[in-house]
Predicted model as a PDB file, atoms N, CA, C, CB and O in Angstrom, pLDDT in the B-factor column:
MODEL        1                                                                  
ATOM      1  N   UNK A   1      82.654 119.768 102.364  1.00 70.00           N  
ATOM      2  CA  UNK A   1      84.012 120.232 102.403  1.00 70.00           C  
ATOM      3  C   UNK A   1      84.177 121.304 101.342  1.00 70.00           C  
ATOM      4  CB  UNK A   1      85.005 119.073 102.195  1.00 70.00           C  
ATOM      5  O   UNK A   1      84.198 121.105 100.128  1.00 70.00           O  
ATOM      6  N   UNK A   2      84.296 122.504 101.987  1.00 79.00           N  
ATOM      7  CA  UNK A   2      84.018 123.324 100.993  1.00 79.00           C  
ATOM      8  C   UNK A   2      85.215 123.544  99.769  1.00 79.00           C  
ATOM      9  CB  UNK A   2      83.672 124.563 101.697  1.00 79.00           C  
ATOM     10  O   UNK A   2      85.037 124.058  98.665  1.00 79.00           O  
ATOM     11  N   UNK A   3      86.763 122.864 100.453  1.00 74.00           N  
ATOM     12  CA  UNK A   3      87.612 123.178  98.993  1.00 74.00           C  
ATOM     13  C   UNK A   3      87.422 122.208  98.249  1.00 74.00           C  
ATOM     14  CB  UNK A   3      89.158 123.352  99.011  1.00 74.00           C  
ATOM     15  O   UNK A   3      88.407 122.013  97.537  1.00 74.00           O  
ATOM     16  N   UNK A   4      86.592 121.491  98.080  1.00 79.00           N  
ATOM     17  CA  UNK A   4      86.025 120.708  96.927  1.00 79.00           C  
ATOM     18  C   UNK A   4      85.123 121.295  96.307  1.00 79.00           C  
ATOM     19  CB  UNK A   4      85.514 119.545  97.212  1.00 79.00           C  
ATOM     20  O   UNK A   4      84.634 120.540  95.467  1.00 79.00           O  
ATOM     21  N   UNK A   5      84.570 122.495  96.323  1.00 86.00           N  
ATOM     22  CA  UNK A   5      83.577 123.142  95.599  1.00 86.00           C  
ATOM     23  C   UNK A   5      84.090 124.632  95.194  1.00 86.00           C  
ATOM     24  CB  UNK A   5      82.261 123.154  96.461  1.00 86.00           C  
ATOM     25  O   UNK A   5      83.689 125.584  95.863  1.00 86.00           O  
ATOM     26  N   UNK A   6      84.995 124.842  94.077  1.00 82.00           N  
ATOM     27  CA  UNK A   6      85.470 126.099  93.911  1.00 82.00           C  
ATOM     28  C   UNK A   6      84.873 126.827  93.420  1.00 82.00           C  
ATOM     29  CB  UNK A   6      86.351 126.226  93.444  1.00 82.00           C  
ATOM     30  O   UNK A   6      85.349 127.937  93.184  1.00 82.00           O  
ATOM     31  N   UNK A   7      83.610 126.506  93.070  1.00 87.00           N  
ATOM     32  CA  UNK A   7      83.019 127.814  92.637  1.00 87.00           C  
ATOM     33  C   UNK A   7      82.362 128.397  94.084  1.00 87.00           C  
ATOM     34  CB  UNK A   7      81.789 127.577  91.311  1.00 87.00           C  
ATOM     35  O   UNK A   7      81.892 129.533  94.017  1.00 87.00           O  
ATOM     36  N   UNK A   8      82.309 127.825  95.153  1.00 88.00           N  
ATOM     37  CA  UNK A   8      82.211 128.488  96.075  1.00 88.00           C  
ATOM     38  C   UNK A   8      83.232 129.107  96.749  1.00 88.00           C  
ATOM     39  CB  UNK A   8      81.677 127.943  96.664  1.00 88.00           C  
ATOM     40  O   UNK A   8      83.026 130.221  97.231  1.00 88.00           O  
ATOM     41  N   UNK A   9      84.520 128.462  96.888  1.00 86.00           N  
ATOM     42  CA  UNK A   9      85.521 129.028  97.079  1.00 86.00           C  
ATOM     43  C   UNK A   9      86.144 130.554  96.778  1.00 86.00           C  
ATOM     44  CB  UNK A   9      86.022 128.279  96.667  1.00 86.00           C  
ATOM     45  O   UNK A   9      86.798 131.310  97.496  1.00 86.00           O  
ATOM     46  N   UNK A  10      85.698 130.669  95.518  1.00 86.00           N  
ATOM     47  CA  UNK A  10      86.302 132.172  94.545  1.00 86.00           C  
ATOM     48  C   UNK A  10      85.207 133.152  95.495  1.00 86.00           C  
ATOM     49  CB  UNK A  10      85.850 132.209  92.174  1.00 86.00           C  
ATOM     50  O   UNK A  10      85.246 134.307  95.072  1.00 86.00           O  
ATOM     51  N   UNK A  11      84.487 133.033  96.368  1.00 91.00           N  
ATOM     52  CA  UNK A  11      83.590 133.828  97.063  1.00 91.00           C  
ATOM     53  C   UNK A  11      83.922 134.232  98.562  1.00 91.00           C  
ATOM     54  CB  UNK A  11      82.370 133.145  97.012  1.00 91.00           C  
ATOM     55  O   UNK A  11      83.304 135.046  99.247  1.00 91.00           O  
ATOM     56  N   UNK A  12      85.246 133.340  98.988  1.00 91.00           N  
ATOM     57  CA  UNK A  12      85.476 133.305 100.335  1.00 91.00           C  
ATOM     58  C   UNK A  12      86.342 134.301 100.599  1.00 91.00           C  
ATOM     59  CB  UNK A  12      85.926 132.102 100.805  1.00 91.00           C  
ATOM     60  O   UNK A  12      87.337 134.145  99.892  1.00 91.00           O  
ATOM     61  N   UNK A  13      86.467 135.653 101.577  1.00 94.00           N  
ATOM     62  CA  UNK A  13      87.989 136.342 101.744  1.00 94.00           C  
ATOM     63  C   UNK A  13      88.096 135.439 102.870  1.00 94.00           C  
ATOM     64  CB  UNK A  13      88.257 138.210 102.075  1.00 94.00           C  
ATOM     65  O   UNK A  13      89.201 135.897 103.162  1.00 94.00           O  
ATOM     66  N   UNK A  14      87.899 134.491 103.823  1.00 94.00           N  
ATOM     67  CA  UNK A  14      88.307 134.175 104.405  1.00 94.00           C  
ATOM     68  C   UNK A  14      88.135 132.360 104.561  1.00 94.00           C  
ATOM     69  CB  UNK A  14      88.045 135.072 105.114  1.00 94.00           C  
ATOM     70  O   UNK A  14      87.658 131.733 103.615  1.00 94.00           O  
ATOM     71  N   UNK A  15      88.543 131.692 105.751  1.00 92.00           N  
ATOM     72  CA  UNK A  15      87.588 129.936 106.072  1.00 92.00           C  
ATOM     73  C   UNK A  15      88.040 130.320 107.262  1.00 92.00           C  
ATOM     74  CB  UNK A  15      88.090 127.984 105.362  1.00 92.00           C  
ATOM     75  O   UNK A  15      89.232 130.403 107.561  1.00 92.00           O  
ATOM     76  N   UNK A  16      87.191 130.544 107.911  1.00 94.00           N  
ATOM     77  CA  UNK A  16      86.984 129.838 109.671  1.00 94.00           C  
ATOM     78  C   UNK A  16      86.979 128.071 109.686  1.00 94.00           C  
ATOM     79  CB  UNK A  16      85.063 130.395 110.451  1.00 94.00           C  
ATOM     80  O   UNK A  16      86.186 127.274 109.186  1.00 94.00           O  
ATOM     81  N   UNK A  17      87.958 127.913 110.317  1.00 94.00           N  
ATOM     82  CA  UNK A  17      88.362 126.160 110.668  1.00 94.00           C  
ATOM     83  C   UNK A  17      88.227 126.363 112.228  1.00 94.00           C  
ATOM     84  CB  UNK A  17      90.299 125.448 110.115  1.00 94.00           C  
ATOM     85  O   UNK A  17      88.659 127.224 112.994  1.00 94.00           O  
ATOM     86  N   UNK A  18      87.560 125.384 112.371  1.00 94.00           N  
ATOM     87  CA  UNK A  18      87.024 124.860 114.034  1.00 94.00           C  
ATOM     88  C   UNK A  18      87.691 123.909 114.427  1.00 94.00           C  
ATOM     89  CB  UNK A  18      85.558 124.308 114.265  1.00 94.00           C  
ATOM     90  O   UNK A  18      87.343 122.940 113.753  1.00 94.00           O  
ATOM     91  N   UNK A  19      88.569 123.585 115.242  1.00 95.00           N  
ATOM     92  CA  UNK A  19      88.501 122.141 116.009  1.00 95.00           C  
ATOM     93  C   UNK A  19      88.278 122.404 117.536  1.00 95.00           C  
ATOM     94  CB  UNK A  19      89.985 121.216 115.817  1.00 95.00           C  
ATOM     95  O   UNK A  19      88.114 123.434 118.190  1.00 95.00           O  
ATOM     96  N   UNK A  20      88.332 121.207 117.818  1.00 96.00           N  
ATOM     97  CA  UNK A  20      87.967 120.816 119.064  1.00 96.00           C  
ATOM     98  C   UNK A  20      88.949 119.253 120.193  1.00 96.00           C  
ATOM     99  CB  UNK A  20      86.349 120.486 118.606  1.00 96.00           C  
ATOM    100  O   UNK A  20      89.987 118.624 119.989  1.00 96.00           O  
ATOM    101  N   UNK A  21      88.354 119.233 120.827  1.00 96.00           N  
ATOM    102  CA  UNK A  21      89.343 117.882 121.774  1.00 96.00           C  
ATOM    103  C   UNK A  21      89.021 116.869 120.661  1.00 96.00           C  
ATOM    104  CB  UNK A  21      88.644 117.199 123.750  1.00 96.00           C  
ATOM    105  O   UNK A  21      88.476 117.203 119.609  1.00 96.00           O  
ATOM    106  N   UNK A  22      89.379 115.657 120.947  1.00 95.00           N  
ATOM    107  CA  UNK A  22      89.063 114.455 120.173  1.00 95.00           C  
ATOM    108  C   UNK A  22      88.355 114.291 121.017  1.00 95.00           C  
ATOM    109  CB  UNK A  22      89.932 113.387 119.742  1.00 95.00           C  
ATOM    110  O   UNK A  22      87.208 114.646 120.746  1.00 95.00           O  
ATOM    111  N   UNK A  23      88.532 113.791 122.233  1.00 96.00           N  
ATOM    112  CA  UNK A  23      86.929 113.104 123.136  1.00 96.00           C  
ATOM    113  C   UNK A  23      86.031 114.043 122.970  1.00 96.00           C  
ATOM    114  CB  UNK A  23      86.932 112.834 124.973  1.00 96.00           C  
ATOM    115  O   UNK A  23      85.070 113.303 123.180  1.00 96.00           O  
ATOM    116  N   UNK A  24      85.441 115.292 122.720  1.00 96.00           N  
ATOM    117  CA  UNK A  24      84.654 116.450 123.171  1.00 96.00           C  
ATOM    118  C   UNK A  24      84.426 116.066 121.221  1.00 96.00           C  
ATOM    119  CB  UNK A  24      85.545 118.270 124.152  1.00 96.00           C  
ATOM    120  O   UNK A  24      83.616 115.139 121.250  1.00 96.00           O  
ATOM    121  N   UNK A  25      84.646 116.254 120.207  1.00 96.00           N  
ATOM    122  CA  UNK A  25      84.348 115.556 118.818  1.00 96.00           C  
ATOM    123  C   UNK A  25      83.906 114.582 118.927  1.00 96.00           C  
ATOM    124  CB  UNK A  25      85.250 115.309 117.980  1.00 96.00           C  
ATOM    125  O   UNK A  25      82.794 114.421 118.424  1.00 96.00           O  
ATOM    126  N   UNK A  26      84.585 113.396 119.670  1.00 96.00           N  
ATOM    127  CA  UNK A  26      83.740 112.124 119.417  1.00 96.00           C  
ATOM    128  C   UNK A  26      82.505 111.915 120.618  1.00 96.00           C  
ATOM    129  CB  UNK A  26      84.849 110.742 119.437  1.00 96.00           C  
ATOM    130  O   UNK A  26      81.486 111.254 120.416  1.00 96.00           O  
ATOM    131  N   UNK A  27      82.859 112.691 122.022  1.00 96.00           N  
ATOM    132  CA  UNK A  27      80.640 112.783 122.206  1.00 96.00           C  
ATOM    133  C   UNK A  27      80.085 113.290 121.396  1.00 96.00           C  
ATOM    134  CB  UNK A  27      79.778 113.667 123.374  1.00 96.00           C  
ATOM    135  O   UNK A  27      79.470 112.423 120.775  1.00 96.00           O  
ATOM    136  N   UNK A  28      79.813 114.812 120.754  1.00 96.00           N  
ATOM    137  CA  UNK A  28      79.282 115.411 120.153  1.00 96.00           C  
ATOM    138  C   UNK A  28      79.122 114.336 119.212  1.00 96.00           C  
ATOM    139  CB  UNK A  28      79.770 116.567 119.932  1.00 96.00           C  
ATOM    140  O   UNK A  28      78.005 113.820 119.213  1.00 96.00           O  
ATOM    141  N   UNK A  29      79.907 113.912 118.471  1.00 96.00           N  
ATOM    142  CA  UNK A  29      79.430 113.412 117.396  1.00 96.00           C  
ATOM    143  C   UNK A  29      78.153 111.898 117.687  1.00 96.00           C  
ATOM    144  CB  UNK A  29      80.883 113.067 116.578  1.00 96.00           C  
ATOM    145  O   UNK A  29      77.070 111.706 117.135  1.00 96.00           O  
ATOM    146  N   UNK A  30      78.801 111.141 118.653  1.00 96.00           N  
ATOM    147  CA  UNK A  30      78.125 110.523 119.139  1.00 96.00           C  
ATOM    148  C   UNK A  30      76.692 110.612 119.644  1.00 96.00           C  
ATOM    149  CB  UNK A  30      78.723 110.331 119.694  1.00 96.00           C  
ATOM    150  O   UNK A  30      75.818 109.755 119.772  1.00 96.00           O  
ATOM    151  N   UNK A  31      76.732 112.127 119.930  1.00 96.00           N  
ATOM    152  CA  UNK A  31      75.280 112.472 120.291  1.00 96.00           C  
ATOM    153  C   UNK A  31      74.496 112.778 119.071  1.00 96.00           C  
ATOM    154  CB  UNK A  31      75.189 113.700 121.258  1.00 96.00           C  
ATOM    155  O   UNK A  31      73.311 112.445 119.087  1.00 96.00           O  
ATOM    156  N   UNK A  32      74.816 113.171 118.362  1.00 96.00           N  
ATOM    157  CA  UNK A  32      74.389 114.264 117.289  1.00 96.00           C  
ATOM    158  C   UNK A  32      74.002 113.086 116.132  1.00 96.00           C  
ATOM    159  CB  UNK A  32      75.829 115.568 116.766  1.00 96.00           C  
ATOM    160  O   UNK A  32      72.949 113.191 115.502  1.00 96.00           O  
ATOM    161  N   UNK A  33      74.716 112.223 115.955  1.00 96.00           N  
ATOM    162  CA  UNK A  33      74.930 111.271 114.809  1.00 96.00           C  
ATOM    163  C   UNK A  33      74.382 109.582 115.416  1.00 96.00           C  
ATOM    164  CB  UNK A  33      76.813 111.354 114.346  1.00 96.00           C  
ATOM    165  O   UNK A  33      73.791 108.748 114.729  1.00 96.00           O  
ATOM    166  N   UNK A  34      74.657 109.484 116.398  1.00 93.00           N  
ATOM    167  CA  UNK A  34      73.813 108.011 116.891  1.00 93.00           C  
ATOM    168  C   UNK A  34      75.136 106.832 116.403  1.00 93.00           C  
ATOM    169  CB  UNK A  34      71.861 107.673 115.720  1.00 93.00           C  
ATOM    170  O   UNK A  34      75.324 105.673 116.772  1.00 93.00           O  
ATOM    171  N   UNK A  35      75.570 107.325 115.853  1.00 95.00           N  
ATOM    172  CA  UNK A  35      77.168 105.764 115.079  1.00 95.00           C  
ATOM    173  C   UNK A  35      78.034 105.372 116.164  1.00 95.00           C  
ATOM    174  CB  UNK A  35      78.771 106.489 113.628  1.00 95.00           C  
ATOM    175  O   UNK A  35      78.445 105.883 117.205  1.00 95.00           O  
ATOM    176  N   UNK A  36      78.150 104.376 115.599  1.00 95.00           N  
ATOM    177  CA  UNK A  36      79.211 103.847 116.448  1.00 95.00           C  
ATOM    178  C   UNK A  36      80.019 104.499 116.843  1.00 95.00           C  
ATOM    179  CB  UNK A  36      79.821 103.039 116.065  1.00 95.00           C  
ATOM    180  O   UNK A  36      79.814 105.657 116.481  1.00 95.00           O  
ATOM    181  N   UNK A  37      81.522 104.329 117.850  1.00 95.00           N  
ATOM    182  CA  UNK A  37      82.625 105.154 118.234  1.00 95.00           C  
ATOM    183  C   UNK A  37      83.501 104.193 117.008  1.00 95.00           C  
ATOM    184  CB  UNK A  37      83.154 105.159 120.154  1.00 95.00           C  
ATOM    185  O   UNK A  37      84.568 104.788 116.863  1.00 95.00           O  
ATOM    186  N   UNK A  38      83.486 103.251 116.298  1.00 96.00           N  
ATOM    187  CA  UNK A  38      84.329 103.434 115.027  1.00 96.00           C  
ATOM    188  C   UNK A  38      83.871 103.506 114.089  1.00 96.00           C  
ATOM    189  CB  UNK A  38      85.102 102.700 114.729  1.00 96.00           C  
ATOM    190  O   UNK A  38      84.652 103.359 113.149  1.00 96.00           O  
ATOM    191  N   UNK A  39      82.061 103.821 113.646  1.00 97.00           N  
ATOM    192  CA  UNK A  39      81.787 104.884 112.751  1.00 97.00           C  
ATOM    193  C   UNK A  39      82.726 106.300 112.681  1.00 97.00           C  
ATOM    194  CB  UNK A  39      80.428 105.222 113.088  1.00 97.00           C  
ATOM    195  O   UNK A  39      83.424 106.751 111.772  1.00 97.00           O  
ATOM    196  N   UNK A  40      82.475 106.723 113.840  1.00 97.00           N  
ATOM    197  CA  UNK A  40      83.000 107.999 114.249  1.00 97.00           C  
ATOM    198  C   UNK A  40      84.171 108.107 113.693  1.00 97.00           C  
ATOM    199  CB  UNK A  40      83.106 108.217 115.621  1.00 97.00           C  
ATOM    200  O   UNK A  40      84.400 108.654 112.614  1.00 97.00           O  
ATOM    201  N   UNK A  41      85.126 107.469 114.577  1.00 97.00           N  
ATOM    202  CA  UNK A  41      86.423 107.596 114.400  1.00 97.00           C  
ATOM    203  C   UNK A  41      87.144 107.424 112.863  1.00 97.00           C  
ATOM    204  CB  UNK A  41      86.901 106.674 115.315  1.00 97.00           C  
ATOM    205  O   UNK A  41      88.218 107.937 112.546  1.00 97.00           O  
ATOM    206  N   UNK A  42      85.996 106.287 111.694  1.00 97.00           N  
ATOM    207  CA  UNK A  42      86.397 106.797 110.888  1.00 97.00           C  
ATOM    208  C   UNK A  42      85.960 107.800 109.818  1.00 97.00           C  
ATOM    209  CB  UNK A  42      86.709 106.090 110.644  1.00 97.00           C  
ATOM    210  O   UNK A  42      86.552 108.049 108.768  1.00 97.00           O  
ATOM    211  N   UNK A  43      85.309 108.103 110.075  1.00 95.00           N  
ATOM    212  CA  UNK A  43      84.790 109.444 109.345  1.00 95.00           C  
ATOM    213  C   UNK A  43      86.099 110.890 110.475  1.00 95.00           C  
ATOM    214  CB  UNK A  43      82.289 109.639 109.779  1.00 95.00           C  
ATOM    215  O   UNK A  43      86.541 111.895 109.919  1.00 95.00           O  
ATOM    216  N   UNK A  44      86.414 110.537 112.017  1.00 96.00           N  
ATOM    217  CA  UNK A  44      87.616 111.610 111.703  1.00 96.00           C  
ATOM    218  C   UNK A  44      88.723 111.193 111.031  1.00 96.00           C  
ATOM    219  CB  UNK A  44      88.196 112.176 112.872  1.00 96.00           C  
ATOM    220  O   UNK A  44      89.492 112.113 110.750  1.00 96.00           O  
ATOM    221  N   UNK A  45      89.102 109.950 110.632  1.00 96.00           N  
ATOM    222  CA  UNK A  45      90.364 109.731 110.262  1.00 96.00           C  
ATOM    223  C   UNK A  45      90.283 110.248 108.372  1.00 96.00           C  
ATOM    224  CB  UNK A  45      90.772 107.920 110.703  1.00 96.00           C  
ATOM    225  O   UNK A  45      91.183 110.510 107.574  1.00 96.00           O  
ATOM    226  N   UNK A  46      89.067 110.223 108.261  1.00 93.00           N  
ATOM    227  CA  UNK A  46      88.700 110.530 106.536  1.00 93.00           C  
ATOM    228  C   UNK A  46      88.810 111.940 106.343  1.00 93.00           C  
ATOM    229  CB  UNK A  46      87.048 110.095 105.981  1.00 93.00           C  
ATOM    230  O   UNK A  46      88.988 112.355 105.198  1.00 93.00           O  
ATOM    231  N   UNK A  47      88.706 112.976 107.595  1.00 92.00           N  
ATOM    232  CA  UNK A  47      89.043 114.142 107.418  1.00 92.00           C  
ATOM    233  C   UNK A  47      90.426 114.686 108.001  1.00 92.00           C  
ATOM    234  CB  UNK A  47      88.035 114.769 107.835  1.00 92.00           C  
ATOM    235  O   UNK A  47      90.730 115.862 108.200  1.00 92.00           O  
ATOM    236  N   UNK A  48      90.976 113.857 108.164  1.00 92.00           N  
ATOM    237  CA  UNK A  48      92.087 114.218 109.038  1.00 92.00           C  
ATOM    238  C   UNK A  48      93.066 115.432 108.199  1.00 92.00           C  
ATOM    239  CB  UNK A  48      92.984 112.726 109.406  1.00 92.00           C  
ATOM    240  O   UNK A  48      93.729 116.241 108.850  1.00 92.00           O  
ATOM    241  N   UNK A  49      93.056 115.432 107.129  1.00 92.00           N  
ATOM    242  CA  UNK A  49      93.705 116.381 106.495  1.00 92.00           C  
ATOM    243  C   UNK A  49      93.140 117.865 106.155  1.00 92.00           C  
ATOM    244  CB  UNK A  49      94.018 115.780 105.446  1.00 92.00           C  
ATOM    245  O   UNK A  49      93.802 118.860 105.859  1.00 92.00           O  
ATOM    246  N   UNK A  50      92.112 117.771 106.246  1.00 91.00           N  
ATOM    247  CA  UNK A  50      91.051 119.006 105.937  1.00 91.00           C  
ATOM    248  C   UNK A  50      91.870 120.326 105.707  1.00 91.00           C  
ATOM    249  CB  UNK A  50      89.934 119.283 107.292  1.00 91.00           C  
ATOM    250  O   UNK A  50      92.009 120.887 104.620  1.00 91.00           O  
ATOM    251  N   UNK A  51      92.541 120.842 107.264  1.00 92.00           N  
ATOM    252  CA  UNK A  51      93.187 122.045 107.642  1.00 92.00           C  
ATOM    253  C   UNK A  51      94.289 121.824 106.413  1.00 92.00           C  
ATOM    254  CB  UNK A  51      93.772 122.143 109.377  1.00 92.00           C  
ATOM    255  O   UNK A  51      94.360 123.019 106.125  1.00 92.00           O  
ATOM    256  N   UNK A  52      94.927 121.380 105.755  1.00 92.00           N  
ATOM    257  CA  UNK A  52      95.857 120.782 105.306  1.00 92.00           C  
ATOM    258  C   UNK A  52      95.766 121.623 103.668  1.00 92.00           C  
ATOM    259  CB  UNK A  52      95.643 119.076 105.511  1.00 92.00           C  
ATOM    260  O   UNK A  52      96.446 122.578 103.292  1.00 92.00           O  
ATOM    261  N   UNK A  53      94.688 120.882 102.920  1.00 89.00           N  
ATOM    262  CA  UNK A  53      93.608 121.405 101.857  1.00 89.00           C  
ATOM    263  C   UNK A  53      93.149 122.726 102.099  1.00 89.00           C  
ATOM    264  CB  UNK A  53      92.350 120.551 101.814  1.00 89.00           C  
ATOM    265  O   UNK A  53      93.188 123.260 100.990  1.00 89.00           O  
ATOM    266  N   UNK A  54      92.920 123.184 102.557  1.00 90.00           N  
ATOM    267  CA  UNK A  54      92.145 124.255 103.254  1.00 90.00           C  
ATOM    268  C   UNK A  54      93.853 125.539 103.160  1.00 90.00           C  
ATOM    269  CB  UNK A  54      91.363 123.518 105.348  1.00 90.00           C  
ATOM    270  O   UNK A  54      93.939 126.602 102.545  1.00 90.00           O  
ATOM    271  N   UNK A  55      94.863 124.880 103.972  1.00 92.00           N  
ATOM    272  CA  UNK A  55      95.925 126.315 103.681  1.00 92.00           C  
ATOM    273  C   UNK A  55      96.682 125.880 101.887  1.00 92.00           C  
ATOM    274  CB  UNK A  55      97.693 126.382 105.388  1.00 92.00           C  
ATOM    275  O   UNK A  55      97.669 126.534 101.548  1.00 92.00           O  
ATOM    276  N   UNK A  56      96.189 124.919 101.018  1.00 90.00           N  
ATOM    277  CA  UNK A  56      96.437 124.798  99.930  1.00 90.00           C  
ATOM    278  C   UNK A  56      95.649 126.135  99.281  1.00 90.00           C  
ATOM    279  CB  UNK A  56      96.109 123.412  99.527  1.00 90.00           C  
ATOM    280  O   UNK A  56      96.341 126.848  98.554  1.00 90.00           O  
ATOM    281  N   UNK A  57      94.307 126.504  99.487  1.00 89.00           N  
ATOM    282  CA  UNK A  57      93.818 127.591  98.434  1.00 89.00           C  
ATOM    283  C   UNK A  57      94.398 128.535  98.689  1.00 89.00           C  
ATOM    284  CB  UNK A  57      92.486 127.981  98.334  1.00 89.00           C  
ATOM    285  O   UNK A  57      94.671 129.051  97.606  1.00 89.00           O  
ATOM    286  N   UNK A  58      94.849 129.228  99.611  1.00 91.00           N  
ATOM    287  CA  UNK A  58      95.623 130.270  99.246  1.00 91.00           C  
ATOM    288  C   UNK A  58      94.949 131.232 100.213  1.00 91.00           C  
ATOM    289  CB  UNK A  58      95.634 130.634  97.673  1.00 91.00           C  
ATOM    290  O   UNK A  58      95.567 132.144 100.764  1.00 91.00           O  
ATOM    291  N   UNK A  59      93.420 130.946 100.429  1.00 93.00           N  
ATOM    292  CA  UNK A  59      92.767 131.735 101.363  1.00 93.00           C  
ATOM    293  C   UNK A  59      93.083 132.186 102.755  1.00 93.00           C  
ATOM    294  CB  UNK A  59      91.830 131.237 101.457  1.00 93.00           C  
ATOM    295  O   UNK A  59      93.296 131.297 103.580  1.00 93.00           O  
ATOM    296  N   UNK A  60      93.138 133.297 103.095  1.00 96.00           N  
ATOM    297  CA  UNK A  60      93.221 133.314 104.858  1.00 96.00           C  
ATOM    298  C   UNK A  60      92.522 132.531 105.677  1.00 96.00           C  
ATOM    299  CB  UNK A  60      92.832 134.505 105.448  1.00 96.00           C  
ATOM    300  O   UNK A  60      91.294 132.588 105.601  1.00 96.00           O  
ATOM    301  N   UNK A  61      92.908 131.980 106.265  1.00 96.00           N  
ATOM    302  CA  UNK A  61      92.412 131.039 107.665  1.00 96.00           C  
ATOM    303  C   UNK A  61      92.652 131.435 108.946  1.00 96.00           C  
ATOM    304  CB  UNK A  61      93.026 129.725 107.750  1.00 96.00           C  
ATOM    305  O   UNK A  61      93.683 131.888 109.443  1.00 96.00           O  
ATOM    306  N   UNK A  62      91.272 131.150 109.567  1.00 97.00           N  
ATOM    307  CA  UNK A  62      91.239 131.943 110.849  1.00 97.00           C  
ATOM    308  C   UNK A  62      90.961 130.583 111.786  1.00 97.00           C  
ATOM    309  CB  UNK A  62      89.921 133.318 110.916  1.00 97.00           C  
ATOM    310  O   UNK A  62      89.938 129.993 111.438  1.00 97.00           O  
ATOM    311  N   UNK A  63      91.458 130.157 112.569  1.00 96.00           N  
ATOM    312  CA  UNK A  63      91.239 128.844 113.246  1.00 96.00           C  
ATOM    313  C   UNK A  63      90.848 129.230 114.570  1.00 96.00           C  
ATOM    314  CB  UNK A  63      92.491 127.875 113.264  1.00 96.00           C  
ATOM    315  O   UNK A  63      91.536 129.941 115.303  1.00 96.00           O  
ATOM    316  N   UNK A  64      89.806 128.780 114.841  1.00 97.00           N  
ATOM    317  CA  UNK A  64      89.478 128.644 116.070  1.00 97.00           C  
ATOM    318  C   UNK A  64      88.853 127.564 117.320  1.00 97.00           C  
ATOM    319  CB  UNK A  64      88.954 129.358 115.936  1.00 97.00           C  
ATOM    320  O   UNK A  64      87.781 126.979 117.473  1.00 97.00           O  
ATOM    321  N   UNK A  65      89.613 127.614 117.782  1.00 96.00           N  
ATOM    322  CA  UNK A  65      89.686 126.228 119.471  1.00 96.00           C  
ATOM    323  C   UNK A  65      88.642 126.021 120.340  1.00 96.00           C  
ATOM    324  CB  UNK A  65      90.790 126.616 120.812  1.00 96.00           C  
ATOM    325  O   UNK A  65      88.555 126.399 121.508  1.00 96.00           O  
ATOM    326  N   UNK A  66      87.713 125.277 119.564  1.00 93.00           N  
ATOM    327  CA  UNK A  66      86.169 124.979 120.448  1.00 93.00           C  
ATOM    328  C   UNK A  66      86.521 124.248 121.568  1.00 93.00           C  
ATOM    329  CB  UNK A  66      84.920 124.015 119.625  1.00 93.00           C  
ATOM    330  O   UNK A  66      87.603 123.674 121.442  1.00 93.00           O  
ATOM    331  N   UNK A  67      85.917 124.074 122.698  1.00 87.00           N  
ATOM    332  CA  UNK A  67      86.564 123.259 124.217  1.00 87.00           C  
ATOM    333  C   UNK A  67      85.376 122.357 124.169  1.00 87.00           C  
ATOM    334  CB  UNK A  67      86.754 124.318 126.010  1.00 87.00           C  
ATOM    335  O   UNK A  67      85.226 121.487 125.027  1.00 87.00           O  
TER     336      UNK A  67                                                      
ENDMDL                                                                          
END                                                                             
């Protein structure tokens, strides 16, 4: 998570933020990762704020809608 690391941060003019469906996140993840579907689900509920943090630095954000 990169706004937890500001010395990388002071390097960014921008953050590209990705999301996607929740079912189309939780195959992928399912495929990719092998965990349970409430592994999964909570590791999304642990990021659920991300975008949130992310318009806190101040940086431009460019969001874009994976299908």
């Amino acid at each position: 998570m990169l706004f937890k690391t500001p010395e990388l941060m002071q390097h960014c003019q921008k953050i590209l933020f990705v999301t996607a469906p929740l079912l189309t996140r939780l195959r992928r993840a399912r495929r990719r990762d092998n965990l349970s579907y409430r592994q999964i689900l909570r590791r999304f509920k642990a990021q659920r704020n991300l975008l949130k943090e992310y318009k806190k630095t101040g940086i431009p954000l460019l969001i874009i809608k994976n299908k």
